[in-house]
LUMZADO-595212 format. One record per atom (N, C-alpha, C): x, y, z. Coordinates in steps of 0.1 Angstrom, whole numbers, padded with zeros to 4 digits, always signed. Layout:
! LUMZADO-595212
XYZ;...
END
This chain:
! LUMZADO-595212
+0008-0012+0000;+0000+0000+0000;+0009+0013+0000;+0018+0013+0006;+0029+0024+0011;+0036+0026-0004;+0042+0014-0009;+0044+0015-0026;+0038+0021-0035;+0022+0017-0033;+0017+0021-0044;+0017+0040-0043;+0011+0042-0031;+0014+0061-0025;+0028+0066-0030;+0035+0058-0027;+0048+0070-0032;+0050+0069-0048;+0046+0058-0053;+0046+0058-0069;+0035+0067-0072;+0025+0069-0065;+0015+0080-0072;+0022+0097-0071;+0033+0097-0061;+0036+0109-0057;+0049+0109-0069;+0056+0102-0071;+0066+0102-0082;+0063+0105-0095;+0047+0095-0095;+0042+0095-0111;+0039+0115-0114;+0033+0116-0106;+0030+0134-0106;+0039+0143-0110;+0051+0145-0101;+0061+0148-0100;+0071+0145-0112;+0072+0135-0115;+0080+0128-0127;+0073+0132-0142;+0058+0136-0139;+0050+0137-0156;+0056+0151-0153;+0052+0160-0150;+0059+0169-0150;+0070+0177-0153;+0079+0171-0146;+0096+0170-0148;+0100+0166-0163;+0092+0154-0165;+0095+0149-0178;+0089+0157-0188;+0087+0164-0184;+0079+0175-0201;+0086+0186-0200;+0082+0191-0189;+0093+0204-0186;+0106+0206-0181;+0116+0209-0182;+0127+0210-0174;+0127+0224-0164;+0120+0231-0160;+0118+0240-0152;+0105+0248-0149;+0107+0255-0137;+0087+0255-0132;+0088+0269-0146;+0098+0276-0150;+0096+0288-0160;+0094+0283-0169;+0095+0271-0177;+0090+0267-0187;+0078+0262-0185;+0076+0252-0172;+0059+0253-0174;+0051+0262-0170;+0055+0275-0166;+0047+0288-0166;+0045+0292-0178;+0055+0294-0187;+0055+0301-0201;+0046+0292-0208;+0050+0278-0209;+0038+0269-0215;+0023+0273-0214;+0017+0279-0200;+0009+0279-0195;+0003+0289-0198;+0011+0299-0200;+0007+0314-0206;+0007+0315-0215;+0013+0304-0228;+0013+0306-0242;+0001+0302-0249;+0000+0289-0243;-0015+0280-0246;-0028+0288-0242;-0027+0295-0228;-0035+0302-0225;-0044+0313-0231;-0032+0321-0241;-0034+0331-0252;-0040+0326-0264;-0033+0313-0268;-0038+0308-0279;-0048+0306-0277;-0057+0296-0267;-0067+0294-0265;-0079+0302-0261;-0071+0315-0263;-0083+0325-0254;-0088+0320-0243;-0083+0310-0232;-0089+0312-0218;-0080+0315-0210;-0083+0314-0196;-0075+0320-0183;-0064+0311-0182;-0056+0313-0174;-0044+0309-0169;-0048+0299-0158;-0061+0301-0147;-0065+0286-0141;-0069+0276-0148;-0081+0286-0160;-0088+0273-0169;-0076+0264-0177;-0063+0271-0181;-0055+0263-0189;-0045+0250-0177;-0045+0260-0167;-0039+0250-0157;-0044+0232-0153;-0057+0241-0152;-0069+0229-0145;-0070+0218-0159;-0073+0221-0172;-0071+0216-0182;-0059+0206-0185;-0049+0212-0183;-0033+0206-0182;-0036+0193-0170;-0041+0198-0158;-0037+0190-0151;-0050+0176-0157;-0059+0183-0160;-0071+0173-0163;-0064+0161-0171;-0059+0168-0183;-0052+0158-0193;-0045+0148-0192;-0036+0149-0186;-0020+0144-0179;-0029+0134-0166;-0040+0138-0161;-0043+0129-0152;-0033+0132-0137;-0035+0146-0139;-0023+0148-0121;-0031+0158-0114;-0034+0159-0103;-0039+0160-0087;-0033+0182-0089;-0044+0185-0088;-0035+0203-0090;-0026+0207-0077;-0027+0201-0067;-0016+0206-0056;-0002+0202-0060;-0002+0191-0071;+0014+0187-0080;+0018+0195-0086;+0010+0207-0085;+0020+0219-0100;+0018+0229-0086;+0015+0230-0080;+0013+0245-0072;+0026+0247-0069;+0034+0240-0071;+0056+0245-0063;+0056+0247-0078;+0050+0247-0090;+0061+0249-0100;+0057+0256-0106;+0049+0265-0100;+0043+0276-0111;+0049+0290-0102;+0057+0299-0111;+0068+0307-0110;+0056+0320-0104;+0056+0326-0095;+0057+0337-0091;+0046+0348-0098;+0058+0351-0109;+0047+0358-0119;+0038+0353-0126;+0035+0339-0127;+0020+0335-0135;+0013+0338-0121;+0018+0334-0112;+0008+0334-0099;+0003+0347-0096;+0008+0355-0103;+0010+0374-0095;-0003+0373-0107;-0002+0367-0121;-0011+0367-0133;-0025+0365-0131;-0018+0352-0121;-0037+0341-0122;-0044+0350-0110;-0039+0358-0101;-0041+0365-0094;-0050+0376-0100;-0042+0386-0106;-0048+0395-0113;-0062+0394-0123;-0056+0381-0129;-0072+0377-0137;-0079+0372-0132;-0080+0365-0118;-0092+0363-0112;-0101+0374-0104;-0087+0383-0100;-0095+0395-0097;-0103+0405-0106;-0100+0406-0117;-0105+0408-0128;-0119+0406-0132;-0121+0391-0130;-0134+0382-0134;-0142+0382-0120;-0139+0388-0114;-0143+0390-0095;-0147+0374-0091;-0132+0365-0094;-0133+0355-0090;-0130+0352-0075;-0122+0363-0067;-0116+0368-0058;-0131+0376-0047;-0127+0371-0032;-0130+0379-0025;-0126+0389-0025;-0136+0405-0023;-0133+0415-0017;-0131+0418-0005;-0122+0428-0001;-0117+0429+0013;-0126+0440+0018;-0133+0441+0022;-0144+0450+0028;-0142+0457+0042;-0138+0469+0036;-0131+0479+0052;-0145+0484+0059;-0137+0481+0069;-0150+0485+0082;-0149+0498+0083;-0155+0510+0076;-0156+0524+0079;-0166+0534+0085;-0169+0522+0098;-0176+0529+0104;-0170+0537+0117;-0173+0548+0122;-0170+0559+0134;-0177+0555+0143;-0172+0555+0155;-0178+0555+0167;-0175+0571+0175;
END
């Protein structure tokens, strides 16, 4: 049982690695396809992962910074994101 768990944690890790050689190439991938396809940067993620058959917490270390600052911005965008709602009331 313990075998088969760490092979699923390798298989993840390993599809990955094997396609890409760095989390900046699979950001750029992510952002290229994204364009072409006219969708978002999650929808292409979640897609990728759907494909490949891998778990989305397996890419969350390899996605660089600035896609994240990206998928950030475009979900804010699509008011996919909670607003932070200031308490402005006076006492």
């Amino acid at each position: 049982m313990e075998l088969v768990m760490e092979a699923e944690k390798i298989t993840n890790a390993f599809l990955i690695t094997k396609e890409f050689q760095s989390s900046t190439e699979f950001s750029m991938f992510i952002e290229r396809e994204a364009k072409k396809r006219k969708t978002t940067y999650l929808d292409m993620i979640v897609d990728y992962c759907q494909k490949k058959d891998i778990e989305m917490e397996s890419i969350t270390s390899i996605i660089t910074p600035s896609l994240k600052e990206k998928i950030k911005f475009q979900s804010n965008e699509l008011n996919l994101l909670k607003k932070k709602i200031k308490n402005k009331l006076h006492f």
